[in-house]
N, C-alpha and C positions, 0 to 999 in steps of 0.2 A: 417417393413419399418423403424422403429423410429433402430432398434438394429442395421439396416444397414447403416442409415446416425450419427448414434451416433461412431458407430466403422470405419466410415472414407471409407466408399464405395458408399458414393454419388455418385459420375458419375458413378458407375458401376448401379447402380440403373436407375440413368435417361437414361441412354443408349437403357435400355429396355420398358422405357414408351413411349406409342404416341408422335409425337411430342407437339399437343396442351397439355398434362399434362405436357410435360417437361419442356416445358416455366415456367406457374406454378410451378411445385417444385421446378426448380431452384432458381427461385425470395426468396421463402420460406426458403430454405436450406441456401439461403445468409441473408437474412435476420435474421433467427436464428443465426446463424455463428458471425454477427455484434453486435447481442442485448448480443450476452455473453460476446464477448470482450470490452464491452462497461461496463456492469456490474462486469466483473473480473479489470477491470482499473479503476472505481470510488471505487472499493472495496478497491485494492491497496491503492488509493491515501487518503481515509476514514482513513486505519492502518496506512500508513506513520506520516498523520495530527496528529492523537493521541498517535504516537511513540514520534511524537516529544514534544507536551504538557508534554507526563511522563515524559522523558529526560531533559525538562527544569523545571519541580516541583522540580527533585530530584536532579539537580543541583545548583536548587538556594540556594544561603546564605544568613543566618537574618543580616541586617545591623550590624556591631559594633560600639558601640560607638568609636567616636577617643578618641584616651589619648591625654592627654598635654605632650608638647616636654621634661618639667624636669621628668617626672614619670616613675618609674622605672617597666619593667612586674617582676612579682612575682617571676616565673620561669627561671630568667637570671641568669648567676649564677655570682659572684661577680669576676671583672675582675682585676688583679694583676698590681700594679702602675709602 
């Protein structure tokens, strides 16, 4: 039963139950059906949350000190008058 509503032949399954079991499975079969896309979507949204934490660790920069406006960087290279 679980190999047939796992590989997607629910209704062919409930077709062949009583009706009073089929009310039952159906409930069941939906309700499984909802707990997983319920689970596979806080999963997503879990990975997304801590995609983006790494993405913003590995993007941030250490403060630099500012220079003063007369200071020269080191690696300028001297400009012709």
């Amino acid at each position: 039963m679980a190999q047939a509503i796992s590989g997607g032949q629910a209704q062919r399954l409930l077709a062949g139950l009583p009706a009073g079991q089929r009310d039952a499975l159906d409930q069941v079969v939906h309700a499984a059906s909802a707990a997983g896309l319920n689970a596979a979507f806080l999963l997503a949204g879990a990975l997304g949350l801590a995609g983006s934490v790494i993405v913003l660790a590995a993007m941030r920069r250490r403060p630099s000190e500012p220079s003063s406006p007369g200071a020269r960087r080191p690696d300028a290279a001297k400009e012709p008058v």
